[in-house]
C-alpha positions in Angstrom: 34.0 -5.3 -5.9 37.3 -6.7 -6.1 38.6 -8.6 -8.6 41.0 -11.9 -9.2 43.8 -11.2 -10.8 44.2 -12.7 -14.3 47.5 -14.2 -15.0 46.9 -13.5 -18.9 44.9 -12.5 -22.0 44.2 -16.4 -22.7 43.1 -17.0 -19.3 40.9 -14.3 -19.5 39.0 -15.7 -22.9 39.0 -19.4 -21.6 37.5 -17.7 -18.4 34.7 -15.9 -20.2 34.3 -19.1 -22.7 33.7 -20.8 -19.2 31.4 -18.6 -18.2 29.5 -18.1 -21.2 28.9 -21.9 -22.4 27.8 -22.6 -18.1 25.4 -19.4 -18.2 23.5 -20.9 -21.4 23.8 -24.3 -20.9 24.6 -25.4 -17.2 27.5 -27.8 -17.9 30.5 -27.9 -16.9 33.0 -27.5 -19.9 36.0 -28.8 -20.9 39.6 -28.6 -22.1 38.8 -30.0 -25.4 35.7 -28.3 -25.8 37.4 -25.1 -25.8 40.0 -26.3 -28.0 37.7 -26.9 -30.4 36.5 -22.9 -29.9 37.0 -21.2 -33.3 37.8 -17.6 -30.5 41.5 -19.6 -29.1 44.3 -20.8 -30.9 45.9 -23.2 -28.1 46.2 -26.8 -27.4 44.3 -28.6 -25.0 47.2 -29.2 -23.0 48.1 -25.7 -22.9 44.7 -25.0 -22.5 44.0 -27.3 -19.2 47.2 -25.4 -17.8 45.4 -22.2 -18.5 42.7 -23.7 -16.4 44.6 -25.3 -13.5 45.6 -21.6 -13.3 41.9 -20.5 -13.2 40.8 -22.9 -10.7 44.0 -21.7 -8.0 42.5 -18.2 -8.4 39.4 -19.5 -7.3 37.7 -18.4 -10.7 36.7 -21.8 -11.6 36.2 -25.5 -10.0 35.3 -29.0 -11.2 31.9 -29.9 -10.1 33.0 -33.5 -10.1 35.5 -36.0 -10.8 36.8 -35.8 -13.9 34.6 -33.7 -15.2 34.9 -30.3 -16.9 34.8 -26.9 -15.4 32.3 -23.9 -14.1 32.7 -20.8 -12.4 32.7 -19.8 -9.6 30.6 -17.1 -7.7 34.0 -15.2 -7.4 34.6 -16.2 -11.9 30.8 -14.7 -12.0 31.8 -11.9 -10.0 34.7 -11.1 -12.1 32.9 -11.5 -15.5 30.1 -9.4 -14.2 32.2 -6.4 -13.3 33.5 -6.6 -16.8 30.6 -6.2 -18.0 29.5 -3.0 -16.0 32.4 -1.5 -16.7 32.0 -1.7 -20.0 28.5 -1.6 -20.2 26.7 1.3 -22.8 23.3 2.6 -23.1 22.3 3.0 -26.7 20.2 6.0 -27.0 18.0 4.2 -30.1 17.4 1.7 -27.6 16.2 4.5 -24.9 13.8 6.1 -27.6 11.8 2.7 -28.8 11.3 1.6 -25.2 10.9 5.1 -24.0 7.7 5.1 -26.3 6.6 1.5 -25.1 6.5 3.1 -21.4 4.3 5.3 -22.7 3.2 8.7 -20.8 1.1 8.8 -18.0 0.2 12.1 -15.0 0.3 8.9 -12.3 3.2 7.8 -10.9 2.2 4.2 -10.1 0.9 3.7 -13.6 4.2 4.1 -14.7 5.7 2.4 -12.5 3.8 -0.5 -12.9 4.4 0.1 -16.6 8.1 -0.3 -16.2 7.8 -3.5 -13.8 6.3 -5.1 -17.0 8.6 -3.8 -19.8 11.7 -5.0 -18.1 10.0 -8.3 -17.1 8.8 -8.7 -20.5 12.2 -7.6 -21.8 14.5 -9.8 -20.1 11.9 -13.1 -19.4 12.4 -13.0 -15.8 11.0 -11.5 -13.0 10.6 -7.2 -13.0 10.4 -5.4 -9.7 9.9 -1.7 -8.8 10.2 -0.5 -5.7 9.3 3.2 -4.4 10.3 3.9 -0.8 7.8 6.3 0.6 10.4 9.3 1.3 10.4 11.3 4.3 11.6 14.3 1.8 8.3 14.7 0.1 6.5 17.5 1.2 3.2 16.8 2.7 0.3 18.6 1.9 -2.5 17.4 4.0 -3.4 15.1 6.8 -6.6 13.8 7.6 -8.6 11.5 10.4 -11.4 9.9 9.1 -13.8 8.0 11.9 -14.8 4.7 10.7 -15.7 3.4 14.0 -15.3 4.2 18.2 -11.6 2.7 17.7 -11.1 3.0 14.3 -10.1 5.8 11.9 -8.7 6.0 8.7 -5.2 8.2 8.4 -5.2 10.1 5.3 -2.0 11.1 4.2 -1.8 13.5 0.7 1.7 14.7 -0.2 2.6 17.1 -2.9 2.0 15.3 -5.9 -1.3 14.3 -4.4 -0.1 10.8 -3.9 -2.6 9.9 -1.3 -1.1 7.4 1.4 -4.5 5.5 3.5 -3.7 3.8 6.8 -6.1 2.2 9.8 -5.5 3.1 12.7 -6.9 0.8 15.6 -7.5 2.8 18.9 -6.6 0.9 22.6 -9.9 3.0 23.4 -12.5 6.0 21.8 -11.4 9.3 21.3 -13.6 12.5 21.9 -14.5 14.3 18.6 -13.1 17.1 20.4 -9.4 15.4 20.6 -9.7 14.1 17.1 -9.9 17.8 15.9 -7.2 19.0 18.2 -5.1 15.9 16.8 -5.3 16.6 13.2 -5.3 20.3 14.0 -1.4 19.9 15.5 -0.8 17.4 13.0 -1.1 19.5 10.3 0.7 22.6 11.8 3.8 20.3 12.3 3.5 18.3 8.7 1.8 20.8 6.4 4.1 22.5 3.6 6.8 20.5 5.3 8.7 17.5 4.6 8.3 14.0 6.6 12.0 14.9 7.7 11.0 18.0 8.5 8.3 17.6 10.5 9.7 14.9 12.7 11.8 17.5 14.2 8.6 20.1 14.4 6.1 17.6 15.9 7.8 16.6 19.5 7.7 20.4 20.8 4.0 20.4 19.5 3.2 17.3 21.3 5.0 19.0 24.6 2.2 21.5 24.5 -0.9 19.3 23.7 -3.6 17.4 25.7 -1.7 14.1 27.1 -4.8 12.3 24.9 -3.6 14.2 21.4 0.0 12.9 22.5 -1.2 9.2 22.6 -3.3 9.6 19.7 -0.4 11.2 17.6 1.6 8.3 18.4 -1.0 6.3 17.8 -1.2 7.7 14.1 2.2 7.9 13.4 3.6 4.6 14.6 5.2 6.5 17.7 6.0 10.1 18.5 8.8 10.3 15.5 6.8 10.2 12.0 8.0 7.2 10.0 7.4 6.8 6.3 5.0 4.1 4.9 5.6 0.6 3.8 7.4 1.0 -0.2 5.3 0.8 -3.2 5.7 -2.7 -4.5 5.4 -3.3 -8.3 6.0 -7.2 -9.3 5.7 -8.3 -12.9 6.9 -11.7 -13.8 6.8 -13.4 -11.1 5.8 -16.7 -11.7 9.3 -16.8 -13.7 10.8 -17.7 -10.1 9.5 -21.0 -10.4 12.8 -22.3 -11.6 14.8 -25.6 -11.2 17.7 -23.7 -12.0 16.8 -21.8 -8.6 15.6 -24.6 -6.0 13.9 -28.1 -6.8 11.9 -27.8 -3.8 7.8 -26.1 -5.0 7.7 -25.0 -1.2 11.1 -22.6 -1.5 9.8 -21.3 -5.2 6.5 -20.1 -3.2 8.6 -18.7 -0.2 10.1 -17.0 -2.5 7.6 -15.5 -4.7 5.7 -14.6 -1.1 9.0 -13.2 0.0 8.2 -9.8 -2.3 4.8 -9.5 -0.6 7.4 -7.5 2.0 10.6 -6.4 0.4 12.2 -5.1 3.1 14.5 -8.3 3.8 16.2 -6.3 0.4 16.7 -3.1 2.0 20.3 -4.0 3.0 21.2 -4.5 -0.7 19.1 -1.5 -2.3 21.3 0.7 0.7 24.4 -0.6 -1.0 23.6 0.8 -4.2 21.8 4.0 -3.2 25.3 5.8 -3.4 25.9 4.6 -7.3 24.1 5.9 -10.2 25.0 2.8 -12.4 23.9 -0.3 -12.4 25.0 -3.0 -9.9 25.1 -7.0 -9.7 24.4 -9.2 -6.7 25.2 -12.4 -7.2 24.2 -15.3 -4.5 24.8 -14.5 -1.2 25.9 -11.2 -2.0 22.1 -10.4 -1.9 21.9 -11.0 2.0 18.7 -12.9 2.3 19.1 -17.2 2.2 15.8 -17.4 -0.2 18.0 -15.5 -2.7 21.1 -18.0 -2.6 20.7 -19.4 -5.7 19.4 -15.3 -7.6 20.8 -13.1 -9.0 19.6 -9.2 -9.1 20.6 -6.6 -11.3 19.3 -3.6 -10.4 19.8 0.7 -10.9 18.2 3.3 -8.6 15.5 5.6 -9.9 17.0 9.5 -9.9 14.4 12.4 -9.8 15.6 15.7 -8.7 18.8 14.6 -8.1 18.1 11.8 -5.6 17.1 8.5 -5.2 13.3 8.4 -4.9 13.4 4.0 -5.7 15.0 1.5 -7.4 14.3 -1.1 -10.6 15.4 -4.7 -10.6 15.8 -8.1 -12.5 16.0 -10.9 -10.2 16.2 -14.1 -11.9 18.5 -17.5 -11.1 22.1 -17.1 -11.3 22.4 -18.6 -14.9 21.0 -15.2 -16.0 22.0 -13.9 -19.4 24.1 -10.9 -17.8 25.2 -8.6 -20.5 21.1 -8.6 -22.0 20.1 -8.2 -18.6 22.4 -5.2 -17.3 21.6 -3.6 -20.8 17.8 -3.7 -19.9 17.8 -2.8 -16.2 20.1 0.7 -17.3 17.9 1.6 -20.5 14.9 1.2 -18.5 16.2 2.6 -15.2 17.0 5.6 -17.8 13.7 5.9 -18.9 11.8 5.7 -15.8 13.9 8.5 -14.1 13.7 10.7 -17.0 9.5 10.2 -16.9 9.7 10.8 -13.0 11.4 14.4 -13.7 9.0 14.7 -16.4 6.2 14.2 -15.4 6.0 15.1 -11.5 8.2 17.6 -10.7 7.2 19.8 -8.2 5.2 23.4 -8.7 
């Protein structure tokens, strides 16, 4: 993210003095009222200079007439990158927490273990996501029959993370073409990954009954496999419900619905796959209107060198940053550390 440029040290402590005193309270603050700050030794002349400064930098404005001042999304911008730059996990920190997540073989137990500590943590709202990777290696597929035009995909990869789908047929299927179907579908997928066996299955299909090709894409939402919907873990949730967010009930619901299908977040999680730390979006950064008046810290989830998910704190904009980008990094820590731990591969 760029950053303003601050004209000097005092601008930069009346800045943060901004910040701080509209992140706790809301309210615009003035010249006198940071005067009276025991951290500055200035006038309040020099001191509304100082801010008359600010505000052509476009770091702070005046929310009304002669009133006081608050940041703005760029003087948020700019106190949050301060803040990840100097931001420092404290490894006593990492070992009580680490022992509140607890230990646990399943990966969506701890997962949803996480979602919780970090909600709890930071009183807002906790999210975990887990993109269903088209690197893990598959192990089995199977069609289950439920009905003429219905079966049940079973999909179990190598941690034996079992992944169920329906799978509603145009028309019946001989028992004969089910077999041949699963059959080809597990000498393209099995002991390879979902990338993997993308690239195997369209020269299978070439070779097959034209009724295991429609039932294969069918199965597979088309003749290229695609991963699964994310695993979704929510804690906190009902912290949303915040006039500090929207005073409208109906756009708090939207919004807590919103997370029933994250991918309107996808475009910010990309942005941050590439950077190990922790990342800020602030407002509209986050790309989705809902989310205008949010904020979301968040950190991917490392395991094997690569990003298998991601952990969040999305909360209003008046969060409590430097608490909040603590949390989300500890826990992010801890969660990728348990992931390697506890299911690497054989």
């Amino acid at each position: 993210m760029n950053q303003k440029k601050i004209i000097n040290t005092r601008c930069e402590l009346i800045l943060n003095l901004v910040i701080r005193n509209y992140l706790k309270c809301g309210s615009p603050t003035s010249s006198k009222a940071i005067s009276a700050s025991d951290e500055i030794s200035a006038s309040s002349a020099t001191i509304r200079n100082e801010m008359v400064a600010l505000e052509k930098e476009g770091l702070i404005f005046s929310p009304h007439t002669s009133a006081g001042r608050i940041p703005s999304k760029e003087g948020l911008r700019h106190y949050v990158d301060h803040l990840l730059e100097n931001n420092q996990c404290k490894p006593n920190t990492m070992q009580k927490l680490s022992a509140s997540l607890g230990y646990s073989s399943n990966p969506e137990v701890i997962c949803a273990k996480a979602s919780k500590l970090i909600a709890d943590m930071t009183r807002l709202t906790g999210l975990v996501v887990m993109p269903q990777s088209n690197d893990l290696v598959i192990r089995q597929l199977e069609l289950v029959r439920l009905a003429d035009r219905r079966l049940l995909c079973v999909l179990i990869d190598e941690h034996d993370h079992v992944q169920n789908r329906l799978v509603d047929l145009a028309q019946p299927v001989s028992e004969l073409i089910l077999q041949q179907t699963i059959q080809l579908l597990n000498i393209a997928l099995s002991g390879f990954t979902m990338s993997e066996g993308a690239e195997r299955l369209p020269y299978l299909i070439k070779q097959s009954d034209p009724e295991v090709f429609e039932l294969v894409k069918q199965t597979l939402f088309g003749d290229i496999v695609e991963a699964h919907e994310p695993l979704v873990y929510l804690s906190g949730q009902t912290r949303l419900l915040n006039n500090e967010i929207s005073n409208d009930t109906d756009t708090l619901r939207k919004l807590i619905k919103s997370f029933e299908n994250v991918s309107s977040l996808n475009q910010m999680f990309n942005k941050c796959r590439d950077n190990s730390d922790v990342s800020v979006f602030i407002g509209d950064e986050i790309g989705v209107e809902l989310f205008s008046n949010c904020s979301v810290v968040v950190k991917p989830l490392i395991k094997d060198n690569r990003v298998v998910g991601y952990i969040s704190v999305v909360g209003s904009i008046r969060m409590d940053y430097a608490s909040v980008i603590s949390a989300v990094d500890v826990t992010a820590n801890i969660l990728s550390s348990a992931l390697n731990r506890e299911f690497q591969s054989p």
